[in-house]
ZAMARGU-4260 file (C-alpha; in steps of 0.2 Angstrom, whole numbers, plus 5000, padded with zeros to 4 digits):
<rodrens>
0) 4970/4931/4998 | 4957/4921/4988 | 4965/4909/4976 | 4956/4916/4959 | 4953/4898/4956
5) 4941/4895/4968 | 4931/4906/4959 | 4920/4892/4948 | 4921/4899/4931 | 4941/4902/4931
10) 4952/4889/4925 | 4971/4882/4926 | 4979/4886/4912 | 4992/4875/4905 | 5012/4878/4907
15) 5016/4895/4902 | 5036/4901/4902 | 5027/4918/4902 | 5012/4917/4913 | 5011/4936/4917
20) 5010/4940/4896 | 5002/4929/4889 | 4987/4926/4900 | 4974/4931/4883 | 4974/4919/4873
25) 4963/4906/4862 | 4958/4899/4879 | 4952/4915/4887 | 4941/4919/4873 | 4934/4903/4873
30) 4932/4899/4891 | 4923/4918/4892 | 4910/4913/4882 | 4908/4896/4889 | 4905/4907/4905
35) 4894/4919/4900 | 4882/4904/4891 | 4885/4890/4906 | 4879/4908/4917 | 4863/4910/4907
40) 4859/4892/4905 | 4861/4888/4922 | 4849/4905/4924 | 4836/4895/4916 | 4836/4880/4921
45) 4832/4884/4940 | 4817/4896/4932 | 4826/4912/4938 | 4823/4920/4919 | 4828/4938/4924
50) 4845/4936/4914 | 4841/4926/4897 | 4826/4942/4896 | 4837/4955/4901 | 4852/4946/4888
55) 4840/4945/4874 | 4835/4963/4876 | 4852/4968/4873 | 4851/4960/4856 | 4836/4966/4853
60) 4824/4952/4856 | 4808/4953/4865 | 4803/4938/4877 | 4802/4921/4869 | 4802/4902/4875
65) 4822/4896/4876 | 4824/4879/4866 | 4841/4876/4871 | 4861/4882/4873 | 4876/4879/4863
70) 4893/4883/4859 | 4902/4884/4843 | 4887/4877/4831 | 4895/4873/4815 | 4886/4883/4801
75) 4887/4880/4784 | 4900/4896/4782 | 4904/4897/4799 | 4907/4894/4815 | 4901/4907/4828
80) 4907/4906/4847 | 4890/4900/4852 | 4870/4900/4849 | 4855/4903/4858 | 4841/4894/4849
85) 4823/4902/4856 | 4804/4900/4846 | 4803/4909/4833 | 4821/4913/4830 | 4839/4912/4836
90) 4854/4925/4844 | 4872/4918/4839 | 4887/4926/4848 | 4904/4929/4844 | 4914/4936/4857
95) 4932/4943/4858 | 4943/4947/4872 | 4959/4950/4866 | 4957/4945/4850 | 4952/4960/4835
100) 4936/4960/4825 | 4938/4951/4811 | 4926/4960/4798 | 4925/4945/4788 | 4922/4934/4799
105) 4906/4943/4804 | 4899/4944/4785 | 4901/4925/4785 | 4893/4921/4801 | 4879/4934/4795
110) 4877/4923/4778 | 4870/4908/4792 | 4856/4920/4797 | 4838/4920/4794 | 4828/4936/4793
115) 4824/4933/4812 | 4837/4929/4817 | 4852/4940/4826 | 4872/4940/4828 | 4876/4949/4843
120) 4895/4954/4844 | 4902/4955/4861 | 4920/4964/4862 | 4931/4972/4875 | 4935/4988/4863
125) 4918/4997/4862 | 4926/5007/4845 | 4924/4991/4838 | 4902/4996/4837 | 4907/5012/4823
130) 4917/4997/4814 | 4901/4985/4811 | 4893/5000/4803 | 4901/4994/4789 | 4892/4978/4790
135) 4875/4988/4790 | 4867/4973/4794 | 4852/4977/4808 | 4855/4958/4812 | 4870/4962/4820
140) 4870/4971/4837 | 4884/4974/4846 | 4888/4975/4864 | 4903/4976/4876 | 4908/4964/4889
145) 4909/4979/4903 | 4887/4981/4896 | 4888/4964/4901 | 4895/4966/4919 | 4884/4979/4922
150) 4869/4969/4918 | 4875/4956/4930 | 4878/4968/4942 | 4862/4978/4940 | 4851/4960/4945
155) 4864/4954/4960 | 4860/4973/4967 | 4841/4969/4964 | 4841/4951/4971 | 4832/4953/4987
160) 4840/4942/5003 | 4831/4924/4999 | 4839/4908/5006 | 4830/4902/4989 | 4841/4915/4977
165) 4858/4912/4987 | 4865/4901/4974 | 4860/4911/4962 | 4870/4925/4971 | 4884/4917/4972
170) 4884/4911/4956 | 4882/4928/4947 | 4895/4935/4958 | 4909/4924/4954 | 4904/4928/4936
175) 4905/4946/4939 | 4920/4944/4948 | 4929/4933/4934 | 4925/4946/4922 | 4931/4961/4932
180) 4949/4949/4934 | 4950/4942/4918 | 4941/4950/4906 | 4946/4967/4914 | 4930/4976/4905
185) 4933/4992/4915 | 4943/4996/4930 | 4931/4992/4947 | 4941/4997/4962 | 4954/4989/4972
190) 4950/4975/4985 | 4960/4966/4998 | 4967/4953/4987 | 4976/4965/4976 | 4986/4972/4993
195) 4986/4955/5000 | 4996/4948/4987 | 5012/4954/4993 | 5009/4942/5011 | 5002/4928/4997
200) 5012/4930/4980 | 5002/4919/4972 | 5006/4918/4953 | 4992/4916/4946 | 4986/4932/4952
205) 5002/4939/4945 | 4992/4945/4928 | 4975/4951/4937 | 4986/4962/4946 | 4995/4969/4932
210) 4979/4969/4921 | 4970/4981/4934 | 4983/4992/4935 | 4983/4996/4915 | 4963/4995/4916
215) 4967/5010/4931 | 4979/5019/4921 | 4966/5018/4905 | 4952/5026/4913 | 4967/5040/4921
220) 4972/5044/4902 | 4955/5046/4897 | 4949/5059/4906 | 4967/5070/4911 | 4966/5087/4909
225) 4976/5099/4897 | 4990/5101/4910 | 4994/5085/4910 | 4992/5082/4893 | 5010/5078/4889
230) 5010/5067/4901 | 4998/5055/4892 | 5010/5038/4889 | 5009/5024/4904 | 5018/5010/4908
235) 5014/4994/4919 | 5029/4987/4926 | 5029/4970/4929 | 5023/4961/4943 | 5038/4953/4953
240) 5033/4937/4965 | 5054/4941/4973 | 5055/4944/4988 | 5064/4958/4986 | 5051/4969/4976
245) 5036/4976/4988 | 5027/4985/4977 | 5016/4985/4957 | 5019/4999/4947 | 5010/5009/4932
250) 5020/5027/4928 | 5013/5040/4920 | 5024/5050/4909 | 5028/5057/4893 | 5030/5048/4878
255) 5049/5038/4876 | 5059/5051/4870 | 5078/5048/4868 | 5083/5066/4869 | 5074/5071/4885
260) 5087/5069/4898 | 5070/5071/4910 | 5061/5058/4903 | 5062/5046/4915 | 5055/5060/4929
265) 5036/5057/4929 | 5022/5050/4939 | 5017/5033/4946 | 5004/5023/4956 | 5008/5009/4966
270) 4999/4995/4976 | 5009/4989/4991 | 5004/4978/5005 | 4996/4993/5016 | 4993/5008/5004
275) 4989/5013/4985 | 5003/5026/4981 | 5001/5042/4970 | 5022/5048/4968 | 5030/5062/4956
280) 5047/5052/4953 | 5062/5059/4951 | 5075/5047/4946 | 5092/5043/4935 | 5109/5051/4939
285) 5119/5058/4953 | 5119/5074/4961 | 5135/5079/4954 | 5130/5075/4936 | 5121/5092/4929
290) 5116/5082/4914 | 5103/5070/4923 | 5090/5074/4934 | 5095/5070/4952 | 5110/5082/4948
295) 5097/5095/4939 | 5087/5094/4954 | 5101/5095/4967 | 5110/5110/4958 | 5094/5120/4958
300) 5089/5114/4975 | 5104/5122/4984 | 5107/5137/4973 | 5091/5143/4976 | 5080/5135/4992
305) 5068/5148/4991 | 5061/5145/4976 | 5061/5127/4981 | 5050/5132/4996 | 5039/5142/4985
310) 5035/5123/4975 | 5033/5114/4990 | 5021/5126/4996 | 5009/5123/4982 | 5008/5106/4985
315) 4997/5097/4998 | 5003/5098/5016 | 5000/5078/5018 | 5013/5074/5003 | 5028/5067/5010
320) 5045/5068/5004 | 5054/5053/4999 | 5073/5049/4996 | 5080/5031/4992 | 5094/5023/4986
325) 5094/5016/4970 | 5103/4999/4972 | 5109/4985/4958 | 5099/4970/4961 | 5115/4959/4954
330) 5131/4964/4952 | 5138/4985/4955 | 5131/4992/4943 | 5114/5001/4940 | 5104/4997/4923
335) 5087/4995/4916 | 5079/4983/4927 | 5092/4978/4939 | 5088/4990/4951 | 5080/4989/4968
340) 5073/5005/4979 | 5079/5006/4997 | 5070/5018/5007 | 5083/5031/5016 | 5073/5044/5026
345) 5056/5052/5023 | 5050/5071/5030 | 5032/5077/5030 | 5030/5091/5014 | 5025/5103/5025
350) 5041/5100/5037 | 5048/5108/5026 | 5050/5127/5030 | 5064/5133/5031 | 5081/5137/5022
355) 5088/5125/5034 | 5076/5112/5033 | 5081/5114/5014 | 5098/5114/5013 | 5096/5099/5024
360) 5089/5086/5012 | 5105/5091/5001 | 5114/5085/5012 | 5102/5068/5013 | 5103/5068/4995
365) 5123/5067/4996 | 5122/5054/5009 | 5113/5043/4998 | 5122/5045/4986 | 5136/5033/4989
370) 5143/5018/4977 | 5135/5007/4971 | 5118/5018/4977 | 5110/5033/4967 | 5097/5044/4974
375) 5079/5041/4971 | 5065/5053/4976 | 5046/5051/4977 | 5034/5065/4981 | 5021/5053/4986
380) 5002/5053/4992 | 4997/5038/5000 | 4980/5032/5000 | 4978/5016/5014 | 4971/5000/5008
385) 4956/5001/5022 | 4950/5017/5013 | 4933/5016/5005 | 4937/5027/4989 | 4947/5012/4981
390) 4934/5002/4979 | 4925/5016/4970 | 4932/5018/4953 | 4924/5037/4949 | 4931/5044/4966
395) 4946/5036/4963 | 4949/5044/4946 | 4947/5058/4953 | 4955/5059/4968 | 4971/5053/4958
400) 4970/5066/4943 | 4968/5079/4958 | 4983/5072/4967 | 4995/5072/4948 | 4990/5091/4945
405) 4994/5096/4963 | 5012/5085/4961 | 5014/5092/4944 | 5025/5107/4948 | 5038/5096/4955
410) 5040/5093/4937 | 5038/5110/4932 | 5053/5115/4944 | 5063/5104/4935 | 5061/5107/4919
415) 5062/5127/4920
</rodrens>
């Protein structure tokens, strides 16, 4: 795995007791812009001017000559994140990450301005461009960092193999990369660092990891369908350098509920060292405890097995059933956060075909449930990490909303 500082615009960050939340900060913001204007001054200085015309475009500048480059000009009123002075006029930036848009902020740096003069707003929430329209200032322009990254990506694709462009090749590529990392614009695919970093747990790609993984389950809740509507809250668990953890995690569930005795049943995706995993979970309780859902599930499971054949015939026939043991990481008993999954035995969905084959994982589910272990099961689809879809964000998308309504009536089994 890459260590992400070898990429030339990221950074070491000072000491951090919580480097996996607090990675956005006043230093991201500022060493974001610092990128984005080292990346176009460095553009222009070696005459390859394709970038500073494509960037002043966006805020709606025709060509011009570049005087010069800087960051955080004081103005009279205000400071903005950085300026770009050109004949004729000049483009100020202010830029946010993390940060919100501060409304006011943006009238002061506006009050700087000459009639020729633009403030072009640069933010990673792109609901933040119906929020300037309360400005209604035609000075201001707004653009989002992900416009940003596909401008950068839109020239590397177009540079032609020159051994006089390869620095500039690189160059915009550890940008783009940096920004698809750091900034987290929009969710670009999985690579081999991501699965790598379980042979390499290096910690400061603890937060890129995480980061994806909420970008992924972003674009998922944006475009799921009514069936899985209620299925619209997601959480990332945290990313664990143990030893003892093999796996990052983002479910997909309903929203937090202290009523719902099922609530905890849902979906996940997880990136392990060799696969990216699409699971229905089933979890919490024992199988003689009819008020939690392994004892639900278990109770239903034997009383009727046909109707359990009749689910697993819906789904996929590459699905595989999961069981596990739910183990205390410390101590004997099992509790938010201190627990491990074991993995116990494992069938082919479509093994399963038979009344006997049913009544066969009853007794697997009673086997693994012994003290201090409870049960765990995973309906899983698993994607390998050599497989080209992952690096293609659309696909993906799909291909994991395809696999959550195909799992969905695991779910539905349970709850009727």
């Amino acid at each position: 795995m890459r260590d992400p500082h070898q990429n030339i615009f990221y950074y070491y960050r000072g000491p951090s007791k919580r480097l996996e939340t607090s990675l956005y900060d006043d230093q991201v913001e500022d060493n974001t812009t610092k990128s984005l204007i080292n990346l176009l001054e460095f553009s222009h200085k070696v005459g390859f001017d394709r970038l500073i015309e494509d960037f002043l475009r966006l805020a709606g500048v025709r060509r011009r000559e570049i005087i010069s480059f800087r960051l955080q000009p004081a103005e009279n009123v205000s400071r903005p994140d950085a300026l770009i002075n050109f004949v004729g006029g000049k483009v100020y930036l202010e830029s946010k990450v993390q940060a919100h848009l501060d409304l006011d902020q943006i009238s002061r740096h506006l009050k700087a301005l000459g009639n020729d003069d633009r403030l072009l707003v640069i933010t990673n929430n792109t609901q933040d461009k119906d929020l300037l329209k309360k400005i209604s200032d035609p000075r201001c322009i707004y653009q989002s960092w992900g416009q940003v990254h596909d401008l950068c990506l839109k020239i590397v694709k177009e540079i032609k193999p020159n051994k006089q462009l390869t620095a500039i090749r690189v160059i915009f590529e550890d940008f783009i990369k940096y920004l698809e990392v750091i900034v987290m614009t929009e969710f670009n695919g999985f690579s081999d660092d991501d699965f790598d970093f379980w042979s390499d747990r290096n910690p400061h790609y603890v937060p890129i990891l995480r980061n994806k993984l909420e970008s992924l389950a972003k674009l998922i809740q944006e475009d799921l369908p009514l069936q899985l509507k209620k299925y619209s809250y997601f959480r990332v668990g945290n990313v664990s350098r143990s030893t003892q953890d093999d796996r990052a995690w983002v479910a997909i569930k309903k929203p937090e509920n202290g009523e719902d005795i099922l609530n905890q049943c849902n979906f996940t995706i997880e990136v392990s060292k060799s696969s990216l995993q699409i699971n229905t979970v089933i979890r919490n309780g024992r199988t003689d405890n009819l008020k939690k859902p392994l004892g639900i599930f278990y109770k239903k499971v034997l009383n009727d097995p046909q109707e359990f054949l009749r689910v697993v015939k819906r789904i996929r026939n590459e699905a595989k059933f999961i069981v596990f043991r739910r183990l205390p990481r410390h101590g004997k008993f099992l509790m938010s956060g201190n627990e491990r999954w074991e993995a116990f035995f494992e069938i082919n969905l479509h093994d399963i075909a038979t009344k006997d084959d049913v009544c066969y994982l009853c007794e697997i589910l009673k086997k693994a449930d012994v003290s201090p272990a409870s049960p765990g099961i995973h309906v899983r689809h698993s994607i390998d990490r050599k497989d080209g879809i992952l690096a293609k964000p659309e696909e993906l998308k799909k291909e994991i909303i395809s696999t959550l309504v195909d799992f969905k009536p695991v779910l539905d089994y349970l709850e009727t």
